[in-house]
N, C-alpha and C positions, 0 to 999 in steps of 0.2 A: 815580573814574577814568572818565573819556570813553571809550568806543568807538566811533569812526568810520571807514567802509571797512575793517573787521575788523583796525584797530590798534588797539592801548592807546593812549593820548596820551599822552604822559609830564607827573607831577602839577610844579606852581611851575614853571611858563616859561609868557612869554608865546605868546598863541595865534598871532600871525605865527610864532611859531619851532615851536612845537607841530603846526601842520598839515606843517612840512614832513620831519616823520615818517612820511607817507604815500607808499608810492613815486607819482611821478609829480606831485608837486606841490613845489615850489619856494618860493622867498621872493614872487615877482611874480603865483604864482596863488592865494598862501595871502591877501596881500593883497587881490586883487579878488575872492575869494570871502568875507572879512570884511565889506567895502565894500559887497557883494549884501546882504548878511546883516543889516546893520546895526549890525556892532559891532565895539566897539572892539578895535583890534591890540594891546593896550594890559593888555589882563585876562589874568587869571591860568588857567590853563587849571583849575584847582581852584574857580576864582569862576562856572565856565561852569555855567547850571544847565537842565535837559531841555528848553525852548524853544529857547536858543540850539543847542544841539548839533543839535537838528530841523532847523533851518532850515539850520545847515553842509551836513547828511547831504546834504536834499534837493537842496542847491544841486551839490554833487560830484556825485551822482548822474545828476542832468541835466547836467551843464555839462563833466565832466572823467571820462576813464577814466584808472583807478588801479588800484594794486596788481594783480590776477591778471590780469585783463585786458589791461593792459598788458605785464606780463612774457610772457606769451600770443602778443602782436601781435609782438613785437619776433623772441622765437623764430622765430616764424612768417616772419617776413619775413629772417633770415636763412637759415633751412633754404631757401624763396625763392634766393636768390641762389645757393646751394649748387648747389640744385638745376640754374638756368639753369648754369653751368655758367662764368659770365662773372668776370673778375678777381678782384673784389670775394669774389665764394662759391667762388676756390679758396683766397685767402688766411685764409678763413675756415676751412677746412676742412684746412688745412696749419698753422694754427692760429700764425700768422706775422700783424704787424700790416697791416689791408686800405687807410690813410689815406695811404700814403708813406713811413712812417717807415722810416730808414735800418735794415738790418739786420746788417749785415758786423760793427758793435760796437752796443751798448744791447740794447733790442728784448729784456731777460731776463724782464722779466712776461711775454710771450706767447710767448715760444718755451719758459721752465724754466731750472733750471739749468745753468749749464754742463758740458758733459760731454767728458770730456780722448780725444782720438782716438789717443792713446800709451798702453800704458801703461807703469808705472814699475818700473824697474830695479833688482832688488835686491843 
């Protein structure tokens, strides 16, 4: 089993589908970091043997931040918005969606369940 960027790979999938077990990379970056690499989208992640994994590691390493780092950054740059105090970081912070989306109906992933403001009559 591969370890790169402190994931497991998951064994028999190919390696365009296997890199994007990594947070922060995708079907289009697992691609161009193969393509750097020299090999094929095409092999088995069980067929990858310690050169190729080397040259992935190094290539992510320099070229992409992943996993902690990026979970890091995004945090970061929400608490950021909170902070300032502007639209964006109250609806963060009222835990209501920040892009537009209607809230009067839908909108129950980010507000919870719903909760009956009656209650019921025995």
């Amino acid at each position: 089993m591969v370890r790169i960027a402190g994931v497991d790979i998951p064994r028999k999938k190919r390696m365009e589908i296997a890199l994007t077990y990594i947070f922060g990379i995708g079907r289009t970056s697992a691609r161009e970091i193969l393509d750097k690499a020299g090999i094929d989208r095409n092999v088995k992640s069980d067929d990858v043997n310690d050169d190729m994994a080397i040259k992935i590691r190094a290539i992510i390493d320099e070229d992409y931040t992943v996993e902690g780092d990026l979970r890091k950054d995004t945090i970061m740059n929400i608490k950021r918005l909170m902070d300032l105090g502007n639209y964006r970081g109250l609806r963060h912070r009222r835990g209501l969606p920040s892009r537009g989306q209607r809230t009067r109906t839908n909108a129950r992933t980010r507000k919870g369940p719903k909760r009956n403001l009656m209650k019921k009559k025995k």
